[in-house]
N, C-alpha and C positions, 0 to 999 in steps of 0.2 A: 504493500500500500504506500501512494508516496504520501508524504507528509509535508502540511502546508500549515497547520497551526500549532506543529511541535516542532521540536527540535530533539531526533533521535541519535545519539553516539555511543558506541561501544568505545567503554577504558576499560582493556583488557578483559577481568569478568564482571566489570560493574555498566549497567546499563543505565546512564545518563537519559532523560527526559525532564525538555527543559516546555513549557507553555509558553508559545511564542504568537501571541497577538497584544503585542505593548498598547496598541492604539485600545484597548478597552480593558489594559491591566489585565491581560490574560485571559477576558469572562471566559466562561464553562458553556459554550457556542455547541450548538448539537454536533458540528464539524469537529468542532476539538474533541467532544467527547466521543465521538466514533475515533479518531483518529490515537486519544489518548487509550480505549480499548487495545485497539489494533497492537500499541506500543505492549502495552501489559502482556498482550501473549507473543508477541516478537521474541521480547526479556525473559519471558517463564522458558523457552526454548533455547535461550545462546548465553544466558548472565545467570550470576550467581549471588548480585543482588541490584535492587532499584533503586536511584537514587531521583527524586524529582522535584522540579525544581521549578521559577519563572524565570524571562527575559525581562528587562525592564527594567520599571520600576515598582515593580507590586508580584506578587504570588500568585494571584486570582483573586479577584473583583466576586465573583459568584457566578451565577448563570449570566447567560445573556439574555435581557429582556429587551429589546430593544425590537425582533421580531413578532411580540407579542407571543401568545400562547396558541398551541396549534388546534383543533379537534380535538374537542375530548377534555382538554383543560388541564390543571396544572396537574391533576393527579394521572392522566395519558403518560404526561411528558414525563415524568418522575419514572414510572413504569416504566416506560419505554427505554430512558438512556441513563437517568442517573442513578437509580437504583442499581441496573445491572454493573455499572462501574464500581460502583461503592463494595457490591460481590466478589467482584474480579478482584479488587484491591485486597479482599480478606483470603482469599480463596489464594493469594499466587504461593507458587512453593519454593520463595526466592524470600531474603529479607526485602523488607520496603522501607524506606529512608525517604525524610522529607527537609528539605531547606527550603527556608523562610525567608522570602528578601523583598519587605515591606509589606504591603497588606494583604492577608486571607481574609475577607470578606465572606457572608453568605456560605454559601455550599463549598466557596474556596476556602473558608474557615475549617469543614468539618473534613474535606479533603487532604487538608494540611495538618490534621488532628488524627488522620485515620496511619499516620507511620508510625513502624515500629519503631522508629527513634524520631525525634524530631529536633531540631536545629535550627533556632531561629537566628536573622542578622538584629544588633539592637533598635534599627530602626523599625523593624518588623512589626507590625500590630495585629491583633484575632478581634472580629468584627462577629458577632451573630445579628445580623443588619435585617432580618425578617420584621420584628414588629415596626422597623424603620417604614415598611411598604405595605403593613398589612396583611401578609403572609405568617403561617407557624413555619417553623425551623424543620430542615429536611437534610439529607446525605447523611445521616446518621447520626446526626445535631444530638437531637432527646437520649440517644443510645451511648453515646460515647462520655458527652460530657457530665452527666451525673456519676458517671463508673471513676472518671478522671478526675474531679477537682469536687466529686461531693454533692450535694443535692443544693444546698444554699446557694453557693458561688454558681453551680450551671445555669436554675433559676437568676441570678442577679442579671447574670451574663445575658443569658434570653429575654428573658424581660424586657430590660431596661436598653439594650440595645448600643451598651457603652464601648469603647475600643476599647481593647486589653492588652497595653505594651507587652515585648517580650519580656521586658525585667519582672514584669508582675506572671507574667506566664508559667513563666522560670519559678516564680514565689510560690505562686500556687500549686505548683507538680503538674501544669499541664503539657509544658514540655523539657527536655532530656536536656540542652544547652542554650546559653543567650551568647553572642562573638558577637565583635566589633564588626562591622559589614562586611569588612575587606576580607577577615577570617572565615564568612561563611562558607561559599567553595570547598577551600583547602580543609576544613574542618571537617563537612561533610563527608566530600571522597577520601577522606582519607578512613573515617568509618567503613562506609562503605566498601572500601578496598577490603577492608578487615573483615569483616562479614563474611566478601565472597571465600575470603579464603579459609570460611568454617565446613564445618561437617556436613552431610544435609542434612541429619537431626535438627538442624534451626529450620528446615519445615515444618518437621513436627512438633517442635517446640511452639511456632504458630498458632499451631493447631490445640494445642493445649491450655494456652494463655487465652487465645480468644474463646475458648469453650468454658474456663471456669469461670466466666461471667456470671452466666444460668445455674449451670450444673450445680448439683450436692454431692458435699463432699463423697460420697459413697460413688456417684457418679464419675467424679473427677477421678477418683482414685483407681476406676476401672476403666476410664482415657490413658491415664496412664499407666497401665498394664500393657494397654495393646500399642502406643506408641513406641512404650518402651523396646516391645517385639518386635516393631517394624526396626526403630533405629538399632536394635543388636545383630539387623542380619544384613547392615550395611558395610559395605566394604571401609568405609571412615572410622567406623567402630573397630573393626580388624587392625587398622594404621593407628588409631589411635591409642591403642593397647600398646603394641608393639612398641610403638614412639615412646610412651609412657616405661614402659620394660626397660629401654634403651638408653633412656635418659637423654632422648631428643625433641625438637619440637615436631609434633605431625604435619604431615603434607597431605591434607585433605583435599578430596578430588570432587568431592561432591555424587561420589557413587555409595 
């Protein structure tokens, strides 16, 4: 697929996906989000983890409204493209990484919220800009940031509809790092790099983390039985014994 509203690069095993429509801070354009799909299963196939990120000067603005709402209405449109992304984001069997450089807005808020590390620059802000327009909160808004920062602060956050610098983000445990701008990048990939060069257990370790949301303990505890089972009959777990025996670092291959 060519790509016209991203920007796709392969670093080594780390798959780069940067949102490149600066003229509207990145919005979440039906184009972009087919195209940002497209990206997520490129990456599940040649990387070994995702790193994503904007052009510009902002992260994502949120959707784009600007074509108004198609047939069907906001809940079609949700169905149709944002929700299945919001899946694919949980669903990839790669780490996902997100850097932050200036505003996640709206649904670029909760897309910026949905990495397993998250990295903001300090100019960066998280916007839940819904009741700004009249709309409730969506891309997994209600779902994530109550698990993240609590029920008070998600509600204040929604609510009230206020920016939330990265220092105060950083304060709250909503995300992993706050860097001086210029350090975003190089902070990131460099994560990133380290990631790919884990086991593929940090699939299933994914898979674990986002499951004991819901799950009872009794449940979780039987997640991780059968994870367990899958990662001990990976070739990584064999290297990584061995390495361990050895008194070396492992050379995970991701088999």
């Amino acid at each position: 697929m060519a790509f016209n509203k991203i920007r796709y690069t392969l670093d080594g095993k780390v798959a780069i996906v940067a949102l490149a429509d600066p003229a509207t801070l990145n919005a979440a354009s039906l184009d972009l989000i087919d195209e940002l799909l497209a990206a997520i299963n490129q990456a599940s196939g040649e990387a070994r983890s995702l790193l994503l990120t904007g052009e510009g000067r902002g992260f994502c603005s949120g959707a784009n409204l600007a074509a108004g709402l198609p047939d069907g209405g906001a809940g079609a449109l949700l169905r149709k493209y944002y929700n299945p992304l919001v899946l694919a984001l949980r669903d990839l069997p790669i780490p996902f990484l997100t850097a932050i450089n200036g505003p996640a807005a709206g649904f670029g808020c909760a897309l910026a919220l949905a990495g397993d590390l998250i990295i903001a620059a300090e100019s960066a802000y998280f916007l839940q800009a819904f009741s700004r327009i009249g709309l409730s909160p969506d891309g997994g808004s209600t779902y994530l940031l109550p698990r993240m920062i609590g029920r008070a602060r998600a509600m204040e956050m929604m609510l009230l509809g206020e920016k939330i610098s990265a220092a105060q983000a950083l304060d709250w445990g909503m995300i992993n790092r706050c860097v001086a701008d210029e350090a975003l990048m190089p902070t990131a990939l460099a994560l990133a790099r380290k990631l790919a060069e884990g086991p593929k257990s940090l699939a299933l370790l994914r898979k674990a983390a986002g499951a004991s949301f819901d799950n009872s303990l009794e449940a979780q505890l039987a997640l991780e039985c059968t994870l367990q089972e899958e990662a001990a009959a990976t070739q990584d777990f064999v290297e990584g014994v061995t390495a361990f025996l050895q008194k070396r670092p492992a050379k995970f291959t991701g088999a």
